[in-house]
C-alpha positions as CSV (number, residue, x, y, z in Angstrom):
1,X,49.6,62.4,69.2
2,X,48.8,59.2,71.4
3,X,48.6,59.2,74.8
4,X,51.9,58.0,75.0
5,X,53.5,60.7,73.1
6,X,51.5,63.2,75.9
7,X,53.3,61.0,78.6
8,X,56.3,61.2,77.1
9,X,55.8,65.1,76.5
10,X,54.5,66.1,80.2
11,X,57.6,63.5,81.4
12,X,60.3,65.5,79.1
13,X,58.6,69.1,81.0
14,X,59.1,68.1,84.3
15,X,62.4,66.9,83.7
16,X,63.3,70.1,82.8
17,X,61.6,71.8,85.5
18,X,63.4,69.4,88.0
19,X,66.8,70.4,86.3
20,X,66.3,74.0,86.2
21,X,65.3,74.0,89.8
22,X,68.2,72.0,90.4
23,X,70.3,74.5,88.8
24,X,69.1,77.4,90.3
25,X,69.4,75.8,94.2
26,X,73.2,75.0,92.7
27,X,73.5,78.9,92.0
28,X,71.7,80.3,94.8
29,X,74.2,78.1,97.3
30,X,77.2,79.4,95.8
31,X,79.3,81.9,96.8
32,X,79.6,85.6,94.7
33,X,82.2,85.8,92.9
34,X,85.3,87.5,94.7
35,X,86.2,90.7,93.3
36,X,89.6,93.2,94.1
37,X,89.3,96.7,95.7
38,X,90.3,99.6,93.4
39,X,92.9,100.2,95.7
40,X,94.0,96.6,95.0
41,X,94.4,96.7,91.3
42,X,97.7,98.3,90.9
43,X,99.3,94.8,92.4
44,X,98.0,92.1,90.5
45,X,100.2,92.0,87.9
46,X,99.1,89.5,85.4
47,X,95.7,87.6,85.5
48,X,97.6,84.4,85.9
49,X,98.3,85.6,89.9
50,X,94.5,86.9,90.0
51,X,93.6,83.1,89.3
52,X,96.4,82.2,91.8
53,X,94.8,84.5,94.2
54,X,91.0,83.1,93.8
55,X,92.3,79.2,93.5
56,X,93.6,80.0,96.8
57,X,90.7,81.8,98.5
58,X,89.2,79.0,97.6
59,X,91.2,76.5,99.5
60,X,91.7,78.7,102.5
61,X,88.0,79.1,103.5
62,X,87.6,75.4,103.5
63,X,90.9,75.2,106.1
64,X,90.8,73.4,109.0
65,X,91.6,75.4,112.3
66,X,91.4,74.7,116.0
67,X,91.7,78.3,118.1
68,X,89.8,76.6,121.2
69,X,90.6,79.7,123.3
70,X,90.3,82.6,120.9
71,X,88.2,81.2,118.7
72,X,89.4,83.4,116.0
73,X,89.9,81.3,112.7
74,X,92.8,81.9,110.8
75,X,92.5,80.4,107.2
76,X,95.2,81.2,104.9
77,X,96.4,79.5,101.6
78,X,98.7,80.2,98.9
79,X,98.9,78.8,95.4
80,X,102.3,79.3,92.8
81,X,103.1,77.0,89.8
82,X,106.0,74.6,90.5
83,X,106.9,72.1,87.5
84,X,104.8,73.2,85.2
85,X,101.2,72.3,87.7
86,X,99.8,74.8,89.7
87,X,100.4,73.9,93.3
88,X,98.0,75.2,96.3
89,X,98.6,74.8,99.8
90,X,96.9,75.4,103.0
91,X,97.8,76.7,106.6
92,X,95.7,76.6,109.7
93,X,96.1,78.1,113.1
94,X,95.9,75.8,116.1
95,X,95.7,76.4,119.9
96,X,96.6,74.9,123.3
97,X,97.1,74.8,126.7
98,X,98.0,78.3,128.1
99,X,97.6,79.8,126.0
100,X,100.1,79.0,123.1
101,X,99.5,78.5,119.6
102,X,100.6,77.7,115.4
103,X,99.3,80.6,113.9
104,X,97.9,80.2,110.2
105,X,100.8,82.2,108.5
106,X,103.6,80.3,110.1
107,X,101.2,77.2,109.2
108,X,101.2,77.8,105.3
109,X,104.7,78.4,105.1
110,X,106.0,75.4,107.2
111,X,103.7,73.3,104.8
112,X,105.5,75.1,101.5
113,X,108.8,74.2,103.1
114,X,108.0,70.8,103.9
115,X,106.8,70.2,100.4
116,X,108.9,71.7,98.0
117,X,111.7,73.1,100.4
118,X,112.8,76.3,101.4
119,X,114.3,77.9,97.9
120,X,111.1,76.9,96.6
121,X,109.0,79.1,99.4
122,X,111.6,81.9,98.6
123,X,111.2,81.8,95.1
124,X,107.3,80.8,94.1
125,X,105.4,82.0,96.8
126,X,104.2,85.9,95.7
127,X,101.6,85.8,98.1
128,X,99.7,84.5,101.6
129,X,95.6,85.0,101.1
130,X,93.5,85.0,103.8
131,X,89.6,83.9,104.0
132,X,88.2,86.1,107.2
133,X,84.6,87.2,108.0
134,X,86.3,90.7,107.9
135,X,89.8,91.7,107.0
136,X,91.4,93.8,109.6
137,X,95.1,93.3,111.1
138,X,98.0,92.0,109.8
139,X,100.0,89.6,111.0
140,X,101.2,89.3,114.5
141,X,105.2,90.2,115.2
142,X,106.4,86.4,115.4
143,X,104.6,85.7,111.9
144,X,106.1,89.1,110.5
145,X,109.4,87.3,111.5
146,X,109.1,84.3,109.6
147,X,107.8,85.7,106.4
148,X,110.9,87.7,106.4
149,X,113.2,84.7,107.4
150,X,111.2,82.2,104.3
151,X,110.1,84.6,101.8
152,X,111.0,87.2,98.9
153,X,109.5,89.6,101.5
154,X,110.3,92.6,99.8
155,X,107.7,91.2,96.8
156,X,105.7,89.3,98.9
157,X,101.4,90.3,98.8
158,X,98.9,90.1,101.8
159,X,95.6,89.3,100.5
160,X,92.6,89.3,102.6
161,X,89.1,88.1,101.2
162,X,86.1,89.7,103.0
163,X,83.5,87.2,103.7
164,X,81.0,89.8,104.2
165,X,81.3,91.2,100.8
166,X,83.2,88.9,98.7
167,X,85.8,91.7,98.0
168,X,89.6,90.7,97.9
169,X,92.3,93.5,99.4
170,X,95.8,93.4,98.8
171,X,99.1,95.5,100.2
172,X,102.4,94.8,100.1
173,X,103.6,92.6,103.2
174,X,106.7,95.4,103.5
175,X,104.1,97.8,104.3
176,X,104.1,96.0,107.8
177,X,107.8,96.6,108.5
178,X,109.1,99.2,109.8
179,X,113.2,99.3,109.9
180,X,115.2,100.1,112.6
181,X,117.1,102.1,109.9
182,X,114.0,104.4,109.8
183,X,113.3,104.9,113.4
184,X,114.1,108.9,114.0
185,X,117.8,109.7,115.4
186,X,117.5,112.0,117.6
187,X,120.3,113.5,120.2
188,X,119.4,112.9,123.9
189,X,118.5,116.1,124.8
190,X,115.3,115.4,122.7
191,X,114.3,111.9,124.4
192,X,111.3,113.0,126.5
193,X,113.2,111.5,129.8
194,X,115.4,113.4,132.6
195,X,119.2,113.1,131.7
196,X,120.2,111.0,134.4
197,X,117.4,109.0,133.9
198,X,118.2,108.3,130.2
199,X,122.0,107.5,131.3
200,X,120.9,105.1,134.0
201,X,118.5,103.4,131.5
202,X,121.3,102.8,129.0
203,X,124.0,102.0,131.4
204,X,121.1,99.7,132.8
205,X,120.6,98.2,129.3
206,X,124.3,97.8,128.9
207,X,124.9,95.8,131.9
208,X,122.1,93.5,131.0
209,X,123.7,92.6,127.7
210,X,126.9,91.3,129.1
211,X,124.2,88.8,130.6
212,X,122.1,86.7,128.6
213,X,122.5,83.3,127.5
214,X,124.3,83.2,123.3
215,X,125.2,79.7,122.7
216,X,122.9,80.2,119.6
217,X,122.3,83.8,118.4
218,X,125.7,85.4,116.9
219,X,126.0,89.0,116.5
220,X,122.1,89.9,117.2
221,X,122.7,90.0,121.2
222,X,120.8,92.3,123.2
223,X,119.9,93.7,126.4
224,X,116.7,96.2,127.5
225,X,115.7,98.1,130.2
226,X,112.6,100.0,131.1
227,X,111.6,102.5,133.7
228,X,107.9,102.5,134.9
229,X,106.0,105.6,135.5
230,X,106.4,104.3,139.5
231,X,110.2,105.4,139.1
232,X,111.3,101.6,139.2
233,X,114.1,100.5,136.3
234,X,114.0,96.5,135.0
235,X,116.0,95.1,132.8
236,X,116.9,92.0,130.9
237,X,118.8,89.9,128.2
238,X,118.4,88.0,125.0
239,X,118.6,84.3,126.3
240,X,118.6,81.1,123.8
241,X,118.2,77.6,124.2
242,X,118.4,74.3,122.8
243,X,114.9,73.7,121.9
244,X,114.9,77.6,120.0
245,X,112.7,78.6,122.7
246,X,114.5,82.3,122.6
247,X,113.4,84.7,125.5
248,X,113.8,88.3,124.3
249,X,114.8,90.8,125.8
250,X,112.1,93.0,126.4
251,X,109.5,90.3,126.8
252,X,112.2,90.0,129.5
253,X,111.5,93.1,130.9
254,X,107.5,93.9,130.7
255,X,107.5,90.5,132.8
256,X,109.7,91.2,135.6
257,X,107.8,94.7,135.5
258,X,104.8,93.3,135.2
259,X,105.4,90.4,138.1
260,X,105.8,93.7,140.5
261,X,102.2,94.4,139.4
262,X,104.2,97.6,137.5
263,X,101.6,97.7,134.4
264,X,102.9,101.0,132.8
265,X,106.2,102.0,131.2
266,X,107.4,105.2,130.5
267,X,110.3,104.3,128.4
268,X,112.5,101.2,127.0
269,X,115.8,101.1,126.2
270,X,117.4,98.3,123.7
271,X,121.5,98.0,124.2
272,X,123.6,96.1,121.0
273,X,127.1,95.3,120.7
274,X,129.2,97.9,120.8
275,X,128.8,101.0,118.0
276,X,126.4,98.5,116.5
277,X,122.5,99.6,116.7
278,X,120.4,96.9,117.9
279,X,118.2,94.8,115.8
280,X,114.4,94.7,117.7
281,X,112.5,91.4,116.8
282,X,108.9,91.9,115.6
283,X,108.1,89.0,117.8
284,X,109.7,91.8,120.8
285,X,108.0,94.4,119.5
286,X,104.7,92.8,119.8
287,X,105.6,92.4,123.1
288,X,106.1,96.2,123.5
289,X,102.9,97.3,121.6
290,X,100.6,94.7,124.2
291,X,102.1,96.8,127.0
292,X,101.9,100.0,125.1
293,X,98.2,99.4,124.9
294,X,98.1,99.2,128.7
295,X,99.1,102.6,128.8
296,X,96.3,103.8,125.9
297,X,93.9,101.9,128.1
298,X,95.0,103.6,131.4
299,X,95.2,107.2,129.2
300,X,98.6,107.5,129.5
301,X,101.0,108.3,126.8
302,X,102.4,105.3,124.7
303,X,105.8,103.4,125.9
304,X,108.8,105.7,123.9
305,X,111.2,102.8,122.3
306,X,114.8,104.3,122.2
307,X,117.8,102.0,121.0
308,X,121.3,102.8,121.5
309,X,124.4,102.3,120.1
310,X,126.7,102.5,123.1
311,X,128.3,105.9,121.6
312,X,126.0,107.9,122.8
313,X,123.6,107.8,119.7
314,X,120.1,107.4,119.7
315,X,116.9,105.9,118.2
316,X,113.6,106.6,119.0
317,X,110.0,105.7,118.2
318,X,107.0,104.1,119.6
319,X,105.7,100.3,119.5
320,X,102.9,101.6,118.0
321,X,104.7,102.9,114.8
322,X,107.4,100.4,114.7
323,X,104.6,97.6,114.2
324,X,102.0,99.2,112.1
325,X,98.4,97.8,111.6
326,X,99.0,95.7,114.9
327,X,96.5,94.0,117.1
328,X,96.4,93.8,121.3
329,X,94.6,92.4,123.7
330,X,92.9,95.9,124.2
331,X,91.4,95.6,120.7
332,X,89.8,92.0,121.0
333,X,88.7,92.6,125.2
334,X,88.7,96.1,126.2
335,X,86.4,95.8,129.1
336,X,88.5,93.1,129.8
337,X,91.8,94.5,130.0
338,X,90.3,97.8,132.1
339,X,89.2,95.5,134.2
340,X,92.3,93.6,134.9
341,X,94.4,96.6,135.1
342,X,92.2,97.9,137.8
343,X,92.5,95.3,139.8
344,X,95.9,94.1,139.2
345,X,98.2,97.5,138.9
346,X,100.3,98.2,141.6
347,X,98.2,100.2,145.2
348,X,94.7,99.1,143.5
């Protein structure tokens, strides 16, 4: 061999040296590979929506987001074939000013829409994955309302991939609904308030019904009222407007309560139309389980949610159980919230 041939030989070795090193930086950058809980497995149906899945965990950790008060990032994407191409989109949540915010789930779906239209959301999308350093709550109450209003809810997955340890969880979205149809009838004797107290609330509840604004919303008008543990009854009604900025009702009333410094509530009643039982927002009942958690924080017992049907007729539950796997301020800021409340609560 001439020394040429042992230039080209030593040349040919560190090539390969530089390539293999190459190759092992490319591998020792990239991410594991994701892979399903046990507890997941009965869900994925085919491997076709496992690829879906993974195409769009993919997309959704590389999602933009701008939560300049929470700093929370919400990443979410979902991927479905639409004429014959597989088609993946991406949702982002977004904050400002007050605070207010586009939250990621809302996001996605809005972009579906707005690409390939609403019987096309309905239809293709079979699931919403999210890409979080750990997977915890579901969705808030206002999200849980438009995946109901844009999807096939009833078959529509939750996917959350763990950053932590690259492991993928799915449930069924349904498993964060809870029905008024399934809240517990009960007669009144058994609602843990005084009789007259329970009358008043409903009459209360009644009367605030008749009020309201309904230029918009058609046979879903309500009224609430609450009593405080301080003795003190607020009430309020449904109220729409032209820019769908609805006010519910008991948002309505935690905030007149809640004006008066009056942090705790022992009890809410929601009021429909007549003989009808009252449909309660999950948007509302967010509203409900933040104050409910005011009362956990304070160690007092959760805020009882009772509808009525005007007949005498009664449901009851908590916020608590009619928005399962929730999230509240006391869960992100505890010290935080104890120390509001004891600063803020009515003769602190």
């Amino acid at each position: 061999m001439n020394k040429f041939g042992k230039v080209s030989t030593v040349a040919l070795l560190l090539a390969a040296v530089v390539v293999l090193a190459g190759l092992w930086k490319l591998r020792a950058d990239s991410p594991a590979k994701w892979t399903f809980t046990k507890e997941s497995e009965p869900l994925l149906t085919d491997s076709k929506l496992r690829d879906e899945i993974f195409d769009a965990l993919a997309a959704a950790e590389k999602a933009g987001t701008d939560p300049g008060i929470s700093h929370f990032n919400v990443r979410v994407a979902t991927a479905f074939e639409k004429d014959g191409k597989e088609r993946v989109v991406v949702g982002g949540n977004s904050e400002y000013e007050i605070p207010e915010g586009i939250h990621g789930e809302t996001s996605v779906l809005n972009h579906v829409i707005a690409l390939y239209g609403p019987e096309t959301t309905r239809r293709n999308v079979r699931f919403l994955a999210f890409f979080a350093k750990q997977c915890g709550a579901s969705s808030c109450g206002d999200c849980r309302d438009y995946q109901l209003a844009t999807t096939d809810y009833e078959h529509l997955l939750f996917v959350c991939g763990q950053a932590s340890d690259r492991t993928v969880k799915v449930t069924r979205f349904a498993d964060q609904l809870v029905c008024e149809r399934n809240f517990p009838e009960v007669q009144g004797a058994k609602v843990p308030l005084a009789p007259e107290e329970l009358r008043q609330l409903v009459q209360s509840a009644e009367e605030a019904r008749r009020g309201g604004v309904t230029l918009f919303t058609k046979g879903r008008h309500t009224g609430a009222a609450a009593l405080s543990f301080s003795g003190k009854t607020y009430r309020s009604a449904g109220a729409d407007d032209a820019a769908f900025h609805y006010r519910y009702p008991i948002g309505g009333v935690l905030q007149q309560a809640m004006t008066e410094r009056d942090y705790f509530l022992r009890a809410i009643v929601v009021s429909g139309e007549n003989g009808e039982w009252p449909v309660v927002n999950y948007r509302d009942r967010q509203y409900g389980y933040e104050a409910s958690s005011f009362n956990h924080a304070a160690g007092k017992a959760p805020i009882v949610l009772i509808l009525s049907n005007g007949r005498g007729q009664f449901r009851m539950t908590t916020f608590e159980t009619a928005l399962p796997n929730a999230f509240s301020t006391a869960d992100f800021m505890p010290e935080a919230l104890k120390i509001f409340l004891a600063s803020h609560a009515s003769g602190k």
